[in-house]
Residue frames as qw, qx, qy, qz and C-alpha x, y, z in Angstrom:
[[0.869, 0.293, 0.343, 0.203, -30.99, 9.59, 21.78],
 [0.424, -0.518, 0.256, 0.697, -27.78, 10.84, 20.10],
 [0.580, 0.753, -0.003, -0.309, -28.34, 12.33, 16.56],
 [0.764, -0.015, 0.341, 0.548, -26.21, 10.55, 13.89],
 [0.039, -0.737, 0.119, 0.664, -24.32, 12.88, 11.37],
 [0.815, 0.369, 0.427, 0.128, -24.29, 12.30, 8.19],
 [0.004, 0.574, -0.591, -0.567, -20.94, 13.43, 5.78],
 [0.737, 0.627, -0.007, -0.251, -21.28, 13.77, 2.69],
 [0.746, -0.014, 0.430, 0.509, -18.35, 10.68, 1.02],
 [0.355, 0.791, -0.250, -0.432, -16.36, 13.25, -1.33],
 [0.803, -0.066, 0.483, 0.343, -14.71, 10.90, -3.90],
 [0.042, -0.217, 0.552, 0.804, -12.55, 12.38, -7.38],
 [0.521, 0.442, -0.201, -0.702, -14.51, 13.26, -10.30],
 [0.136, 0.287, -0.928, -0.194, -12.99, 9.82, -11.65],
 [0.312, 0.024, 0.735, -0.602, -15.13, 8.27, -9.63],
 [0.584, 0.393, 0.397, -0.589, -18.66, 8.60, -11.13],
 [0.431, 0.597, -0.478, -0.479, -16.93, 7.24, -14.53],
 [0.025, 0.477, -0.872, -0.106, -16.20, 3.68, -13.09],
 [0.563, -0.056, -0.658, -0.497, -17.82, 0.59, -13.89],
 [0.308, -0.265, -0.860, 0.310, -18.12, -0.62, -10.68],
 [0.178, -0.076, 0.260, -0.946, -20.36, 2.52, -9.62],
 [0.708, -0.215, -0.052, -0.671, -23.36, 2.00, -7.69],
 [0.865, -0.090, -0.490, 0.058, -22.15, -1.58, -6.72],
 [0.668, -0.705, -0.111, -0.211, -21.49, -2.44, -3.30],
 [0.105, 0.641, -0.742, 0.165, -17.72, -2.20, -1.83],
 [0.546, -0.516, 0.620, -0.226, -18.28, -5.51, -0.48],
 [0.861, 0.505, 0.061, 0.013, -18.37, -7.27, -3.70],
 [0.603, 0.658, -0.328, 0.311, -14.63, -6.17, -3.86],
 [0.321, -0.674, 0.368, -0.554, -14.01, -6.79, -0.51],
 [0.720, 0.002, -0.693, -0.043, -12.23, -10.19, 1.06],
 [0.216, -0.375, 0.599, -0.674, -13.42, -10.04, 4.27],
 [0.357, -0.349, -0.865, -0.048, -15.72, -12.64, 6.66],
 [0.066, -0.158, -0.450, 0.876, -16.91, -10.03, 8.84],
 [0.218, 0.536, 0.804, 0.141, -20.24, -9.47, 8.83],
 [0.350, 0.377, 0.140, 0.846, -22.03, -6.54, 7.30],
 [0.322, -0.170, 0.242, -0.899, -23.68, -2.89, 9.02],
 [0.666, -0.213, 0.005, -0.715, -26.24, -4.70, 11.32],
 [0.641, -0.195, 0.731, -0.130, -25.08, -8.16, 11.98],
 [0.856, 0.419, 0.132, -0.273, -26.00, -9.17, 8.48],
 [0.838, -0.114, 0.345, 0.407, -23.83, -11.91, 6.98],
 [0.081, 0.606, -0.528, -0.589, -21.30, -11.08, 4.19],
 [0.893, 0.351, 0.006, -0.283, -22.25, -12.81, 0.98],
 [0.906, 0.021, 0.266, 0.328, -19.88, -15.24, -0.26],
 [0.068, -0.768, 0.312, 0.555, -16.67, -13.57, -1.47],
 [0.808, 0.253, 0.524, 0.095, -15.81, -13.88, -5.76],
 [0.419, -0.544, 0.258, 0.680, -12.95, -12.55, -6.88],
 [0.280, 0.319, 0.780, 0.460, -13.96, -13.05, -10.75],
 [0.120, -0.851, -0.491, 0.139, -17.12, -11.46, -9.99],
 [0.177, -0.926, -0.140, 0.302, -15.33, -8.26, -8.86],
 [0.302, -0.341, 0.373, 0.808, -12.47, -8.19, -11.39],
 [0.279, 0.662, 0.595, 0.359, -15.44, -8.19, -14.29],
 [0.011, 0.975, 0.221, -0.019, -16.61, -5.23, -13.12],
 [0.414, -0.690, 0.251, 0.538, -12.63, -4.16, -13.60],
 [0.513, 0.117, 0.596, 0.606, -11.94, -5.54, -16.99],
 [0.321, 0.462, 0.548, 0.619, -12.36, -2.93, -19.75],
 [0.135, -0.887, -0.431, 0.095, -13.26, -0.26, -17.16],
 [0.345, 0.804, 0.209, 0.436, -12.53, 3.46, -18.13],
 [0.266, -0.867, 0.182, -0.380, -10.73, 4.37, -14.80],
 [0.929, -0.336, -0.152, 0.006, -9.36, 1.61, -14.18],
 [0.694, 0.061, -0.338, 0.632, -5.38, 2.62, -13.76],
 [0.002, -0.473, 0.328, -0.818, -6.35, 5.27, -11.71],
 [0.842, -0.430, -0.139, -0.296, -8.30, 3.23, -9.64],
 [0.859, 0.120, -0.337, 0.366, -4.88, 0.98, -9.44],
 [0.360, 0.496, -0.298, 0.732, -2.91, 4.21, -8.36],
 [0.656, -0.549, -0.102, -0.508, -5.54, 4.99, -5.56],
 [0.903, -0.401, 0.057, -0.147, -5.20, 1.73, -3.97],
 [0.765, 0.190, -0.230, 0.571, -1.41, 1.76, -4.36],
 [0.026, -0.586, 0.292, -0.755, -0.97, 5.10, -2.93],
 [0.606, -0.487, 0.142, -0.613, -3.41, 4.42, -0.22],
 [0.089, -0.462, 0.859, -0.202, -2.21, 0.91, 1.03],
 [0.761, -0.148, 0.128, -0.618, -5.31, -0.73, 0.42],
 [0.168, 0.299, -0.900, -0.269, -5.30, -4.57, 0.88],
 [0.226, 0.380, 0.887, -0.135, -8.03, -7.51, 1.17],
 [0.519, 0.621, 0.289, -0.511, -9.75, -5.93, -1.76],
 [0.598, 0.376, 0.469, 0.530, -9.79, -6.18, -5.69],
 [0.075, 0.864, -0.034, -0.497, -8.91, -2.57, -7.00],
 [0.099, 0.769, -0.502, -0.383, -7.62, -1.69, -10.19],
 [0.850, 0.139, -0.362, -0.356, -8.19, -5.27, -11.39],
 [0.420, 0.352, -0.731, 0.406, -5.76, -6.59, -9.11],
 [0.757, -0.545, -0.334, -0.132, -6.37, -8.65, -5.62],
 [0.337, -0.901, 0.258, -0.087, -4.87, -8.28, -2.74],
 [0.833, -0.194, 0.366, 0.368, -1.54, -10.46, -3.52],
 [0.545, 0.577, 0.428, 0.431, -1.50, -8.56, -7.02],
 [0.190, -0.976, 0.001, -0.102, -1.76, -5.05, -5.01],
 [0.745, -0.516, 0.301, 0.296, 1.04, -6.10, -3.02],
 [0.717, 0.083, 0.370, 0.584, 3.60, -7.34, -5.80],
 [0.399, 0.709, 0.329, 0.480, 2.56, -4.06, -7.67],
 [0.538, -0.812, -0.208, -0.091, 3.63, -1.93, -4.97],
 [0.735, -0.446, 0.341, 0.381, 6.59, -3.54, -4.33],
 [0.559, 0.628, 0.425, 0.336, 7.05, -3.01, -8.02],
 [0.149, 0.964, 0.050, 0.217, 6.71, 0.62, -7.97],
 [0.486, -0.812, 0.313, 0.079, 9.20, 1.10, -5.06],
 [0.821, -0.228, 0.438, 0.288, 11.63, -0.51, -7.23],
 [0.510, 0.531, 0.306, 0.604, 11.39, 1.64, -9.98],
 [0.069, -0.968, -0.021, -0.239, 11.32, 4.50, -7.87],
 [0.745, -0.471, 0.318, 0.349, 14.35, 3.02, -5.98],
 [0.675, 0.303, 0.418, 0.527, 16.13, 2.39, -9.30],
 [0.342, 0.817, 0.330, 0.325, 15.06, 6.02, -10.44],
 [0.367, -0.925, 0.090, -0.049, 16.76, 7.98, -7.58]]
């Protein structure tokens, strides 16, 4: 039998400050795949997963994250994945502009 490995997830300090901590990524996640084990994906609710954005204490560095990092079919940073996008495009236009 092969031995699994476990790694230890390093995430920023930030991290352990946001409101969404301890909730599952798949709450912020629009996906239909199903999850580790064959088990369904609950209904996605976009609402649902910006709450846990609104008023949260990390939240524009959460934004920057998932802008840097390309991230899309998720809510990050209160923003979905159409919102990611546009904000993106955004930046690169003020960095365009800036240069």
């Amino acid at each position: 039998m092969a031995s699994r490995i476990k790694r230890a997830l390093i995430f920023p300090e930030w991290h352990t400050r946001a409101a969404c901590r301890g909730v599952p990524g798949w709450v912020f996640v629009n996906d239909t795949e199903p999850l580790r084990g064959g088990r369904p994906r609950p209904s996605y609710n976009e609402a649902k997963a910006k709450a846990y954005c609104k008023g949260c204490p990390v939240r524009e560095r959460c934004l920057d994250e998932a802008i840097a990092m390309g991230e899309e079919d998720t809510v990050r940073g209160g923003l979905n994945s159409d919102e990611l996008r546009k904000e993106r495009q955004r930046r690169r236009g003020l960095a365009s502009a800036a240069a």
